[in-house]
ROBADO-50155 format. One record per residue (C-alpha): residue number from 1; y negated, x negated, z. Coordinates in steps of 0.2 Angstrom, whole numbers. Layout:
<drenkols>
DRENKOL  num      Y      X      Z
DRENKOL  NUM      Y      X      Z
...
</drenkols>
This chain:
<drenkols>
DRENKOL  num      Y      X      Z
DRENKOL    1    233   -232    164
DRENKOL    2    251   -234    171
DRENKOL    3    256   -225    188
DRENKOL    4    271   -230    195
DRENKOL    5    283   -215    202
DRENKOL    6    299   -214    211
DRENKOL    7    313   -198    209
DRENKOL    8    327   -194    216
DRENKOL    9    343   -187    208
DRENKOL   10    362   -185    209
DRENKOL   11    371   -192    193
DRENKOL   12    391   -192    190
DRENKOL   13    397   -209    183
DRENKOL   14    417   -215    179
DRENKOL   15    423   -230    183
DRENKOL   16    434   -239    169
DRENKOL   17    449   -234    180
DRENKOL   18    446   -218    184
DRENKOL   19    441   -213    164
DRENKOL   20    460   -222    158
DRENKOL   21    469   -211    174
DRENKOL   22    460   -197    166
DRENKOL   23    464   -200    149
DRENKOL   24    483   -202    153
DRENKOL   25    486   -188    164
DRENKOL   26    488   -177    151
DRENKOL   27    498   -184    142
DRENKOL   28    518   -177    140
DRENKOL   29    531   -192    143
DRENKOL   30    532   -195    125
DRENKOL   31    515   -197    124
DRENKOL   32    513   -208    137
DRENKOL   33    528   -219    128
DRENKOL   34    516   -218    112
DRENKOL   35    501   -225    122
DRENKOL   36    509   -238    130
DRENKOL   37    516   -247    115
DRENKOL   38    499   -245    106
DRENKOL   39    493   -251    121
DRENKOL   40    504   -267    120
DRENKOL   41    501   -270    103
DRENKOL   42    482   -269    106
DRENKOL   43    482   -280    121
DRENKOL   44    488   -299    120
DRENKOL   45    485   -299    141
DRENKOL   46    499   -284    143
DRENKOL   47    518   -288    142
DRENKOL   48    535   -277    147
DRENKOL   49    543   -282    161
DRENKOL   50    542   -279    180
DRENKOL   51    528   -289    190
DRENKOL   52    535   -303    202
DRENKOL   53    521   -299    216
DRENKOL   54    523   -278    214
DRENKOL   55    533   -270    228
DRENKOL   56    552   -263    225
DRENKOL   57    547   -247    226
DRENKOL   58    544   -239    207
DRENKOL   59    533   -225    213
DRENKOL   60    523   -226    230
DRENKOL   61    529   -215    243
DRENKOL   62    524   -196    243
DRENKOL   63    514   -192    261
DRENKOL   64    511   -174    264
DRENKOL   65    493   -170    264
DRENKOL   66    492   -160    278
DRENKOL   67    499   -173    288
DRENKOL   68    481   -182    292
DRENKOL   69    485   -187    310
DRENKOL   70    471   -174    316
DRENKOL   71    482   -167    328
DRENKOL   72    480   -150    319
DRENKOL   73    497   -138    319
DRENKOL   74    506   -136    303
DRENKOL   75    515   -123    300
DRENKOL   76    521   -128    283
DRENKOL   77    529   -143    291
DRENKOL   78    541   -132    298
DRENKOL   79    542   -123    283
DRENKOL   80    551   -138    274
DRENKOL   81    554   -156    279
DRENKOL   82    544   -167    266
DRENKOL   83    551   -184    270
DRENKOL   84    567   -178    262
DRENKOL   85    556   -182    247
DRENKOL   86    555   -200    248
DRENKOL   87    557   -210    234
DRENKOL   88    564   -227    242
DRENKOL   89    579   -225    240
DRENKOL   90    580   -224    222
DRENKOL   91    590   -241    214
DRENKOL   92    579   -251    202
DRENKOL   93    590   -249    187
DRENKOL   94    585   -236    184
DRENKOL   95    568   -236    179
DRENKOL   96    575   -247    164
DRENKOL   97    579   -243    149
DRENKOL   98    594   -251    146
DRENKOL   99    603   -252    162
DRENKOL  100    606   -231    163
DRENKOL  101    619   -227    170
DRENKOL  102    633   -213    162
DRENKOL  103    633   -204    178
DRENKOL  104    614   -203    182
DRENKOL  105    614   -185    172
DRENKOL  106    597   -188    163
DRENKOL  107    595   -171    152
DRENKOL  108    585   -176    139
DRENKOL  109    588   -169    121
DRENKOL  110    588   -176    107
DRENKOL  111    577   -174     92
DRENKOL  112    584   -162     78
DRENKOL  113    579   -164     61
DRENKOL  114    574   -146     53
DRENKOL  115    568   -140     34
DRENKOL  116    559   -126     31
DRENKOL  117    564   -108     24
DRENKOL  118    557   -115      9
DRENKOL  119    564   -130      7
DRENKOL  120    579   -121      9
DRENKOL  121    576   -109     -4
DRENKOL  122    571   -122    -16
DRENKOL  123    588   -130    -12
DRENKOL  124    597   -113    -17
DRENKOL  125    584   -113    -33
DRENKOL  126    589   -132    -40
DRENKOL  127    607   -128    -42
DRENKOL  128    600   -115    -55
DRENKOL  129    600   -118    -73
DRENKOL  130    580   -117    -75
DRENKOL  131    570   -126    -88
DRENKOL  132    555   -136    -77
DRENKOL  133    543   -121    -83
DRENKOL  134    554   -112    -74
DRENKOL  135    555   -121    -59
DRENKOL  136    536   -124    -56
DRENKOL  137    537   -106    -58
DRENKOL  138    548   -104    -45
DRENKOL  139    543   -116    -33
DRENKOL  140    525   -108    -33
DRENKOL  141    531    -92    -30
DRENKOL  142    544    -98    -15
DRENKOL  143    528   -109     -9
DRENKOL  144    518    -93     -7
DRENKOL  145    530    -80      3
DRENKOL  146    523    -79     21
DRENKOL  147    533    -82     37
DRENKOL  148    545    -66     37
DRENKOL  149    550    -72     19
DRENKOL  150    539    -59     11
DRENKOL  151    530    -60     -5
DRENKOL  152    512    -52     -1
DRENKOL  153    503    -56    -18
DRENKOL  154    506    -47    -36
DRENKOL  155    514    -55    -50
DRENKOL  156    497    -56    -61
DRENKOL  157    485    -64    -48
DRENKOL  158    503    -77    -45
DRENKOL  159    503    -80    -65
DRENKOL  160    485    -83    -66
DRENKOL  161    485    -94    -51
DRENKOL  162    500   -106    -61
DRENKOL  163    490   -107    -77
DRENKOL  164    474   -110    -67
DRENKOL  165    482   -126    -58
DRENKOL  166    492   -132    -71
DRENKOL  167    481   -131    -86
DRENKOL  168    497   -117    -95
DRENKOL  169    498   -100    -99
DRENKOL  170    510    -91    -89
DRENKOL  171    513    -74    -93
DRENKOL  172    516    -61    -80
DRENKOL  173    534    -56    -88
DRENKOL  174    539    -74    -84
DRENKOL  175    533    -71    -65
DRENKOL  176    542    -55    -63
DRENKOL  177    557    -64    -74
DRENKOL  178    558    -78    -59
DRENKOL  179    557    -67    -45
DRENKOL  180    571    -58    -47
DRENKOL  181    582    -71    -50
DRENKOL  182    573    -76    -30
DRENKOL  183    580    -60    -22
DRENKOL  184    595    -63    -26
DRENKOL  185    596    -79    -17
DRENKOL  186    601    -78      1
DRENKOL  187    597    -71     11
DRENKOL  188    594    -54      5
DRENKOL  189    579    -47      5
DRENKOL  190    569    -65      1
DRENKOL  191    554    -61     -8
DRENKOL  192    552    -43     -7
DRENKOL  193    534    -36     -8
DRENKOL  194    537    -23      7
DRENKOL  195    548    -19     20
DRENKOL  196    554     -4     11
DRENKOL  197    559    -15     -3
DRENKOL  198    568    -27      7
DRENKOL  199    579    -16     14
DRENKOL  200    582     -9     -3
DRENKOL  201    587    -26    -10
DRENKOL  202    599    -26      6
DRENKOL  203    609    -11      2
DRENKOL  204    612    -14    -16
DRENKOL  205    621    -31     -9
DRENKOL  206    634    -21      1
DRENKOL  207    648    -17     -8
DRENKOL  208    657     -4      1
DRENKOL  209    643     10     -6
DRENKOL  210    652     25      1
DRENKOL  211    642     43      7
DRENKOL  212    635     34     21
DRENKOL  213    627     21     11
DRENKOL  214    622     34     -3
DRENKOL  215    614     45     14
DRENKOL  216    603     27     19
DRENKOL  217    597     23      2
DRENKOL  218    590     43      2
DRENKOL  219    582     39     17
DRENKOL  220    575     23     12
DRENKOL  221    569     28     -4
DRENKOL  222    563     47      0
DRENKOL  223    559     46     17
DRENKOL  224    554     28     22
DRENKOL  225    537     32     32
DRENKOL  226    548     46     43
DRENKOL  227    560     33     46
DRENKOL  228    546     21     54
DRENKOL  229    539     35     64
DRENKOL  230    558     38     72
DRENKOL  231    552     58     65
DRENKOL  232    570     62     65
DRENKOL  233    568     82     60
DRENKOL  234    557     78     45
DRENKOL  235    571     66     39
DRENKOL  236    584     79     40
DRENKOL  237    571     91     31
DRENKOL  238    568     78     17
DRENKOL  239    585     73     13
DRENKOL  240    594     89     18
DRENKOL  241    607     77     31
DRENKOL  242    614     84     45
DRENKOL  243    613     75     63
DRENKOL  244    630     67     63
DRENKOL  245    627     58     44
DRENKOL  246    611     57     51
DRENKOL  247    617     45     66
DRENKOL  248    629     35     53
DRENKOL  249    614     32     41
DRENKOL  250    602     25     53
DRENKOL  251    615     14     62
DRENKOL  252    619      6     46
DRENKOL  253    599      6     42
DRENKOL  254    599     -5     60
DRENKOL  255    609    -17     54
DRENKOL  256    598    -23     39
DRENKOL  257    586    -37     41
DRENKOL  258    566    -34     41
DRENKOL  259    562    -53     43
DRENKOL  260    574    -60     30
DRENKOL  261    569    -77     35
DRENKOL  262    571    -80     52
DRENKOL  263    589    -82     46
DRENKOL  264    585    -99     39
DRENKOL  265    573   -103     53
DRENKOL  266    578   -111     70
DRENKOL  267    567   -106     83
DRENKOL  268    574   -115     95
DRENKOL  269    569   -130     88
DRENKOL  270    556   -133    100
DRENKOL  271    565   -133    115
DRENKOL  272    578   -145    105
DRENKOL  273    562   -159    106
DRENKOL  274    558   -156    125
DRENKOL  275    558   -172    136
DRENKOL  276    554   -167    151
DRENKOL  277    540   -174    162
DRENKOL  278    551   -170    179
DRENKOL  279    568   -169    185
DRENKOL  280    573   -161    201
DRENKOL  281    588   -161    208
DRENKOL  282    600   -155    226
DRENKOL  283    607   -166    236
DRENKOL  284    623   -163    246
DRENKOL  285    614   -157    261
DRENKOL  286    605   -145    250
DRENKOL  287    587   -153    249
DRENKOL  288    577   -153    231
DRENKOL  289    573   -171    226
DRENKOL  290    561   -175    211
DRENKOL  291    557   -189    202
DRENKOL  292    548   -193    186
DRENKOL  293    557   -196    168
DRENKOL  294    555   -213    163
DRENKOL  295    571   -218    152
DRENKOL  296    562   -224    140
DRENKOL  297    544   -232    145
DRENKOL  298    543   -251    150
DRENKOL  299    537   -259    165
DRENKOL  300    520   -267    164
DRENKOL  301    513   -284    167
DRENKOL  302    498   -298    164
DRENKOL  303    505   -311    152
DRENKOL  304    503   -327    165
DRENKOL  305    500   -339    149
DRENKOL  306    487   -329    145
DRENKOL  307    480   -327    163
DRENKOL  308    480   -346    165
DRENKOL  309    469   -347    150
DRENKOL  310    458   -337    157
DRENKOL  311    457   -348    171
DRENKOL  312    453   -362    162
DRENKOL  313    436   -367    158
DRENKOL  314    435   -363    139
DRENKOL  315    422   -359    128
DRENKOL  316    410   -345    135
DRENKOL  317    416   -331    118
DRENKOL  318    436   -335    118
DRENKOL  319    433   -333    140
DRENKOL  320    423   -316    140
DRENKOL  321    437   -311    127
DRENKOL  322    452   -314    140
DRENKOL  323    441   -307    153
DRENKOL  324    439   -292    143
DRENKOL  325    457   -289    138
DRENKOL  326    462   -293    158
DRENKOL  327    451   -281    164
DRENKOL  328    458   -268    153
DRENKOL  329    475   -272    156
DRENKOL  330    472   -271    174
DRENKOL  331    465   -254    172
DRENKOL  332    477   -247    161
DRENKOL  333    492   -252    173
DRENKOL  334    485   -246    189
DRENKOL  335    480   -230    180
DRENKOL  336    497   -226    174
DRENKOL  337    503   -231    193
DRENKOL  338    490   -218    200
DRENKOL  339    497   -207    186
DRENKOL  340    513   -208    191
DRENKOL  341    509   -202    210
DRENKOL  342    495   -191    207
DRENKOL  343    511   -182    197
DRENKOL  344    524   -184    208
DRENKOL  345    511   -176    223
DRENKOL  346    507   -162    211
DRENKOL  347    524   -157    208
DRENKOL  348    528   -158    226
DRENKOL  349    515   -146    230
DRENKOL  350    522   -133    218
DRENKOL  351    542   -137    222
DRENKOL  352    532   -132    240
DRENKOL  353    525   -118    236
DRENKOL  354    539   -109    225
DRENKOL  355    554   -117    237
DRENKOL  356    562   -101    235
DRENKOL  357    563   -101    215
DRENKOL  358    567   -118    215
DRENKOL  359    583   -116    227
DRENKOL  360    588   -101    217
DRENKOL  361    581   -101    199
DRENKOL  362    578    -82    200
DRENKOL  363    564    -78    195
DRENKOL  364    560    -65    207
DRENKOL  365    558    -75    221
DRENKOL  366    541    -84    213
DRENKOL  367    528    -84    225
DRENKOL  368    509    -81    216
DRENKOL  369    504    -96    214
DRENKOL  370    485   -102    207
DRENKOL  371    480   -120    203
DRENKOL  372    468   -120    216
DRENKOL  373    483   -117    230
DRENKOL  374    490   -136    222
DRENKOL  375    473   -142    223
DRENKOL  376    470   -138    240
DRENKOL  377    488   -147    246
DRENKOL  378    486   -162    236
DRENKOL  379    465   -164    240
DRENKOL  380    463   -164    221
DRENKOL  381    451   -156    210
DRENKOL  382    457   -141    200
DRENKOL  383    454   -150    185
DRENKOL  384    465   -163    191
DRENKOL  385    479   -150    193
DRENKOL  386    478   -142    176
DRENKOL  387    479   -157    167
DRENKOL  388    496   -163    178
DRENKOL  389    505   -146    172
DRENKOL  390    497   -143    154
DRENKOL  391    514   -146    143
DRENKOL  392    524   -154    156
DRENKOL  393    541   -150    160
DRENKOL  394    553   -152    173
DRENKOL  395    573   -154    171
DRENKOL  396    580   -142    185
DRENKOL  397    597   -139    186
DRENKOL  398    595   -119    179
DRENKOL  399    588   -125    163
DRENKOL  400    569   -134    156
DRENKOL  401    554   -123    165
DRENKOL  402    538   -126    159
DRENKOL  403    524   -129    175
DRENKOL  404    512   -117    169
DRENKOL  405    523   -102    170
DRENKOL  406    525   -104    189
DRENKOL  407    509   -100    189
DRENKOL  408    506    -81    191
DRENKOL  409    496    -70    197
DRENKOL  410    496    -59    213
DRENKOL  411    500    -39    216
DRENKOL  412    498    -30    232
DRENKOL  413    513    -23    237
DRENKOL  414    514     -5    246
DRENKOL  415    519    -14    261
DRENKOL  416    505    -24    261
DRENKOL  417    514    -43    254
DRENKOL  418    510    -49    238
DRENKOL  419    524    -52    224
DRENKOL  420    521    -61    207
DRENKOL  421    517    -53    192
DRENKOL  422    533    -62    184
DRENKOL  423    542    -50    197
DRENKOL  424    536    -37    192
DRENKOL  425    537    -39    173
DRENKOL  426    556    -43    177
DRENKOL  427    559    -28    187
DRENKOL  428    551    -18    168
DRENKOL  429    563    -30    158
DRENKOL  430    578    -22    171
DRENKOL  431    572     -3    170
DRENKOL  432    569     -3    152
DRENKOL  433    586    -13    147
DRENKOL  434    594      2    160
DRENKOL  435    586     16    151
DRENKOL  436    593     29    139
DRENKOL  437    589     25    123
DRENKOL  438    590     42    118
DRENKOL  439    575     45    129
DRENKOL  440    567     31    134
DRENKOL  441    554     30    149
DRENKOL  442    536     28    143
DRENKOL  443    524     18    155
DRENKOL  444    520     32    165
DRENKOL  445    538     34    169
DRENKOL  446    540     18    171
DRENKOL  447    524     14    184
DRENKOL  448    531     29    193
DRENKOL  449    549     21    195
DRENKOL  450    540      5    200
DRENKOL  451    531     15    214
DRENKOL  452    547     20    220
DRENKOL  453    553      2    223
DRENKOL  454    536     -3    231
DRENKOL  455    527    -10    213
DRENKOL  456    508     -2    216
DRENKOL  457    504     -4    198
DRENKOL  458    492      5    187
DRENKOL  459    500     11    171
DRENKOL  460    489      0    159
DRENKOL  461    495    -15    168
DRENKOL  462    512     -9    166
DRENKOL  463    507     -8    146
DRENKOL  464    501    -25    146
DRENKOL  465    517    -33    153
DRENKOL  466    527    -22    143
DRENKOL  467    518    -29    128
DRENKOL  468    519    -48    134
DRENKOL  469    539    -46    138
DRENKOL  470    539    -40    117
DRENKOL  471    546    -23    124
DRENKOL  472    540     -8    109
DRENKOL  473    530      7    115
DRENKOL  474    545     22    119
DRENKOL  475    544     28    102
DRENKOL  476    549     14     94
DRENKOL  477    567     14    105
DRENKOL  478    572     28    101
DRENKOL  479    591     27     94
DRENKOL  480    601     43     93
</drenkols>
């Protein structure tokens, strides 16, 4: 028997629009610029070039949410007037490509091309005379130190794996044979097993081996687990030093390596390949201005040979077809539009929030800040937020700052007003760079000098910054 019932229920659904916005909001610049020309391959409807019945104005003008005409007092209006944010005075020649100006001071880096440690090491290896058993042999060997430059596995398990892969017997004397001849590439102390026997490999490079070098190599070599510890007496004891060769020994221990490769690694090769999503700038009356990046990403348009096809009355499959491809190109053009403002209100709601930071570039003057605080100014959902910021940049004119470190957490002052966490982690940077590093503070002595200057911190908070700013415990600074 069938019954016929009616139900009642709340369901989210997308438009086509809202999914494409979505889908490109988090994207960085470059992805964007990847997107779009996949996008322009894909569609036969979507051209470059500026549409004849859009407006001049690149970007639509920012409006201050909290402006809603309700008649309500603002007292951020005061705080900061947002109309010097406007966007309509900026010339169209420069949201091409290839009109740029060599005075509009666009600070994007170029990309560096970068070989690994390894490859390096390989280089060094294939001005050797080695037969090619010799080179797989090395090759496998250089392929198998970790990131410090080390060399964590033994020779036997290394020959067995070399004969296993490549159908040969390789003995472990021919291992052992190899790696030698490896550590005494540069730089020194490639492919030692340890630390201790990196540092070893070090001082047998110096040539001036005088008593101060004979009194580190005792060290080294008799009292290396002392030496770790900073247990200064037992080293004395063990080696029979006094404090002054004592004091020249260690400082010629400290200029050793104990991460031999990060002398062939750039790590700033990351920044090197930042575009940034943002560029803010001051203007001679001392106002911030920001704008979006877009140096190299095309205008969009509907191709009107196409469109006028569409219009025509063709067979119903070539018709549903152009429809199709319209509607998507629609779509994907107003989505990268809302993109564009949906981006240029969320970093006007932080420049707003941090206005201090941003006229300054200390980093002290950060306000706690929380996506939901954006949110709540731009009348977007959190979500939205998080995905504007995540891996975005913006160009100021201290240097590339990445969005999501403006966001920080709050601490209660003594006085009652709330500081950022990145405050307080600076002012830790300050005391312990201040410190004696014959007696350094530990992190009670450092949360009770934060007390002193109004930081109410508990000490484990204080360990957890310390830890995150890379600072080592007190022990491990000791120098004498």
């Amino acid at each position: 028997m069938q019954r016929q019932t009616q139900t009642q229920r709340q369901t989210l659904k997308y438009s086509p629009l809202q999914i494409q916005m979505l889908n490109l909001l988090h994207l960085t610049t470059m992805e964007l610029e990847q997107r779009i020309k996949e996008e322009l391959e894909e569609n036969p409807i979507l051209e470059e070039g500026k549409d004849d019945n859009a407006s001049e104005d690149t970007v639509d003008e920012f409006q201050d949410p909290a402006d809603t005409g309700t008649g309500e007092d603002n007292s951020m209006q005061d705080y900061y007037d947002w109309d010097e944010f406007r966007d309509d005075d900026v010339p169209d020649y420069k949201t091409y490509a290839n009109n740029q100006s060599p005075d509009n001071e666009l600070y994007t880096r170029p990309m560096v091309e970068t070989i690994s440690f390894r490859d390096d090491l390989k280089q060094q290896v294939h001005f050797l005379r080695l037969d090619d058993r010799q080179q797989l042999i090395a090759d496998f060997i250089l392929d198998s130190l970790d990131e410090d430059g080390f060399l964590r596995r033994e020779s036997d398990v290394i020959a067995d794996d070399i004969s296993f892969a490549n159908s040969m017997f390789i003995d472990t004397e021919e291992v052992n044979w190899i790696l030698k001849i490896i550590q005494q590439l540069d730089p020194a102390g490639i492919a030692a097993n340890d630390l201790r026997e990196c540092l070893l490999i070090q001082l047998n490079r110096i040539e001036n081996q005088d008593d101060t070098w004979k009194w580190a190599y005792k060290i080294v070599t008799d009292a290396f687990d002392e030496l770790g510890s900073r247990n200064y007496d037992k080293i004395m004891r063990i080696t029979g030093l006094d404090e002054e060769s004592l004091k020249k020994a260690i400082a010629l221990i400290t200029t050793l390596n104990p991460k031999p490769a990060s002398g062939l690694r750039n790590d700033s090769i990351v920044n090197e390949s930042i575009k940034p999503d943002f560029m803010l700038r001051y203007t001679e009356d001392g106002e911030i201005e920001v704008q979006l990046t877009w140096g190299n990403s095309p205008a969009l348009r509907l191709n009107k040979l196409f469109t006028q096809m569409a219009e025509q009355k063709n067979d119903k499959a070539t018709n549903q077809f152009l429809k199709n491809k319209m509607n998507s190109a629609k779509w994907f053009i107003d989505a990268i539009k809302q993109r564009e403002n949906t981006m240029l209100s969320t970093l006007k709601a932080i420049v707003r929030l941090q206005y201090d930071y941003f006229q300054s570039g200390d980093i002290k003057k950060l306000r706690p800040m929380i996506l939901k605080d954006v949110a709540e100014i731009i009348y977007m959902d959190i979500s939205t937020v998080s995905r504007v910021t995540t891996n975005k940049y913006v160009q100021t004119p201290f240097g590339i700052v990445l969005l999501k470190d403006l966001f920080t957490e709050g601490v209660t002052n003594e006085d009652g007003t709330e500081v950022s966490n990145r405050e307080i982690q600076e002012a830790i940077r300050e005391i312990v760079s201040a410190e004696d590093k014959r007696h350094p503070y530990n992190d009670q002595q450092i949360t009770d000098m934060l007390s002193e200057k109004g930081y109410s911190v508990a000490r484990r908070t204080v360990a957890k910054y310390r830890e995150q700013l890379n600072i080592p415990t007190a022990r491990l600074r000791v120098t004498i």
